[in-house]
C-alpha positions in Angstrom: -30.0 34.2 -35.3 -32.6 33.3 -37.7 -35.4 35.8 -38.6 -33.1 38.9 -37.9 -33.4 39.8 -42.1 -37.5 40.7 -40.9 -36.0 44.1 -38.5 -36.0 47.0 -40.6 -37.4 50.1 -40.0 -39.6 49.7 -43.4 -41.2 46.5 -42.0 -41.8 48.2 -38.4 -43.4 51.2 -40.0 -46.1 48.6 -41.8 -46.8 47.1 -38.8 -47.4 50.7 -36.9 -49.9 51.2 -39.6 -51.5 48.5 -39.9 -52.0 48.7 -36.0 -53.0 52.1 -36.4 -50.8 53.0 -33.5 -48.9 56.1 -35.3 -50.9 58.3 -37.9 -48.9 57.5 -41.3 -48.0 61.1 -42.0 -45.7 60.6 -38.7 -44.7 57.5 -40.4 -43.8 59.0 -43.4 -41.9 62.0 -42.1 -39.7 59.6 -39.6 -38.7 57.2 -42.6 -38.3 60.8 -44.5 -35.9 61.6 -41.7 -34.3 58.8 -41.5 -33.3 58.3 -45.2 -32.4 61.8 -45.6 -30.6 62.9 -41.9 -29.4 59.4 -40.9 -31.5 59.5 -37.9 -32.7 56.6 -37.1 -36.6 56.0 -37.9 -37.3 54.7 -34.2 -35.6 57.5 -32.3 -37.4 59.9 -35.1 -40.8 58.6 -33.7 -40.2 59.0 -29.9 -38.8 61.9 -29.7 -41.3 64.0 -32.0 -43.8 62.3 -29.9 -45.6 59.9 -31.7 -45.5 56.9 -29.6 -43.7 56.4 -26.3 -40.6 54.3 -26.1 -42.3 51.4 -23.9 -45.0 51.6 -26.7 -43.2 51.0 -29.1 -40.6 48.8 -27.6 -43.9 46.2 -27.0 -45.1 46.7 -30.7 -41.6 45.5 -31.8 -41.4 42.3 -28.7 -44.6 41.9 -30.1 -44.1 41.5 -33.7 -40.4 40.0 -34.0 -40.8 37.9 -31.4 -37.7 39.3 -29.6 -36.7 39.1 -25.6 -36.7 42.6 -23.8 -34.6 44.2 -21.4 -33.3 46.6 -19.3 -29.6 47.0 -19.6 -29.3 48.8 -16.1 -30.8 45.3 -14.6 -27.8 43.6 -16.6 -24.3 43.0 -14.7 -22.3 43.7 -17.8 -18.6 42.7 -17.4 -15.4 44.6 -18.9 -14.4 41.9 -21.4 -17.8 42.4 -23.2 -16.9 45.8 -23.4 -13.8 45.1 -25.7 -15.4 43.1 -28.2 -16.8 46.1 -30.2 -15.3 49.3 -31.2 -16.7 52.0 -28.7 -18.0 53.7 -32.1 -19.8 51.1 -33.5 -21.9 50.8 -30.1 -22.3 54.6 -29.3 -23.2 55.1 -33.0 -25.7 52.4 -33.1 -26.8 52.7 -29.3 -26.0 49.0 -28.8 -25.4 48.2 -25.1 -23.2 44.7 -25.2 -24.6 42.4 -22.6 -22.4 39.7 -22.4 -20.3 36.9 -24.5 -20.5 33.4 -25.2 -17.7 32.1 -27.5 -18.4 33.8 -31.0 -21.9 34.7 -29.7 -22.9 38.5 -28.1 -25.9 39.9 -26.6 -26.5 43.1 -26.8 -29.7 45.7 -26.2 -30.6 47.5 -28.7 -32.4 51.1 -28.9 -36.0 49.1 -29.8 -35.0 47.9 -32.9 -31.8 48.0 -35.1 -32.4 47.3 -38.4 -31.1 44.1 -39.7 -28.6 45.1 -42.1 -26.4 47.2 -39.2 -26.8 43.6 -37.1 -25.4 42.0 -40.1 -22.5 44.5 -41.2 -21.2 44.2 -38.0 -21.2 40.4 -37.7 -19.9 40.4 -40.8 -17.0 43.6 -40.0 -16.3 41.9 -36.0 -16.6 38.2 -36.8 -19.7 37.9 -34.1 -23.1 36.2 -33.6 -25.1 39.3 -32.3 -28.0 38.0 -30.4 -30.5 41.7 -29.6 -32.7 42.0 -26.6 -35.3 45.0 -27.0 -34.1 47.7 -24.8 -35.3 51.2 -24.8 -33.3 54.0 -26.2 -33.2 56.9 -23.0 -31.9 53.8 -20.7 -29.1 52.6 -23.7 -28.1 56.0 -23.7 -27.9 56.3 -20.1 -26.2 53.0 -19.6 -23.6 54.2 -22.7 -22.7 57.1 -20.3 -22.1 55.3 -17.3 -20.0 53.0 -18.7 -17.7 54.6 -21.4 -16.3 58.3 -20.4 -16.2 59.6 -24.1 -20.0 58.9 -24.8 -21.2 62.3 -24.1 -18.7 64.1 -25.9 -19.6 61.4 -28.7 -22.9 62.2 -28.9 -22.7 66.3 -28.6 -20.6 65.7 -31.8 -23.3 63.3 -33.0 -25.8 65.7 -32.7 -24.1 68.7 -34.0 -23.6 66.7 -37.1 -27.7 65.6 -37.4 -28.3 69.4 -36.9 -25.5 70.7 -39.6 -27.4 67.8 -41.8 -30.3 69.2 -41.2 -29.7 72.7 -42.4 -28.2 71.5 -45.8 -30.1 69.1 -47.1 -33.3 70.6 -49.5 -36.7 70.5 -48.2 -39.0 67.9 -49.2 -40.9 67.9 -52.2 -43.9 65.6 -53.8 -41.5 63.2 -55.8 -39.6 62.9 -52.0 -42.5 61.7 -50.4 -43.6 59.4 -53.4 -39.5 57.9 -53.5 -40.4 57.4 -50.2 -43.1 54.9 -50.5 -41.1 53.9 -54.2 -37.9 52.7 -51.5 -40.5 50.8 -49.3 -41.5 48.9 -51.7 -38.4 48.0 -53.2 -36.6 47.3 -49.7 -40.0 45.1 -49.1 -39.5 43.2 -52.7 -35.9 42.8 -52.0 -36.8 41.5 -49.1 -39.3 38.4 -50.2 -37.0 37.7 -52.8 -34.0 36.4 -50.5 
């Protein structure tokens, strides 16, 4: 799908600024989270309370031109649910919406960056194509459909937390690598 390369959490947070729409010290510490932790930047920002999920879930439509939906309105057959490994949706939050030949749909939790769309094309020989969808209803869809997804995600969680304790607090030079990575990812991202 062409224009997926633009979704990364880097590009997101710019726009969020720009629009004024989340102060940039929350900016900062979700991208600061989400480099360090492995949580994921979007997820970071809702649940700290920054922005709501519908909020930001339109800024996203908004910008990358992207369908929404709600995957609870979706009647999602059992052969779409074979065509990814169960961890590769529970650890990206991607609710598969159906299949077309080579071709998938799936919702993802607001936005997944374009390099996790990509490595699993690549890894699952698949054209993803991603709705917007919000991340409480992926999860809650996750659970209803697969049995293992809460036991899945206490682990998940578990693992965030003992991340959490380890890892050093943040200093100056973090917060200036932070904006150093920005830019790079940004540069990288013009030159393709």
């Amino acid at each position: 799908m062409k224009g997926l390369e633009k979704l990364t959490s880097i590009r997101l947070a710019e726009v969020l600024s720009q629009k004024n729409v989340v102060p940039t010290d929350a900016i900062t510490d979700a991208l600061y989270t989400q480099d360090h932790f492995g949580e994921p930047f979007v997820e970071v920002l809702v649940s700290m309370g920054h922005i709501t999920e519908w909020d930001l879930a339109r800024v996203v439509v908004d910008h990358f031109q992207l369908p929404f939906i709600t995957a609870s309105n979706c009647d999602i057959s059992g052969e779409v649910l074979e065509r990814l490994p169960q961890d590769a949706l529970f650890e990206n939050l991607l609710v598969p919406l159906d299949t077309f030949g080579d071709g998938m749909t799936v919702a993802m939790p607001i936005l997944t960056p374009f390099e996790v769309i990509d490595g699993l094309q690549r890894t699952h020989d698949c054209d993803l194509f991603p709705y917007v969808g919000l991340i409480s209803e992926n999860k809650r869809v996750l659970q209803e459909m697969f049995k293992g997804y809460v036991d899945w995600q206490k682990r998940r969680d578990e693992q965030l937390e003992q991340r959490r304790q380890t890892k050093p607090k943040k200093s100056s030079k973090d917060w200036m690598n932070i904006f150093d990575t920005g830019d790079e990812a940004v540069r990288n991202q013009l030159d393709r």
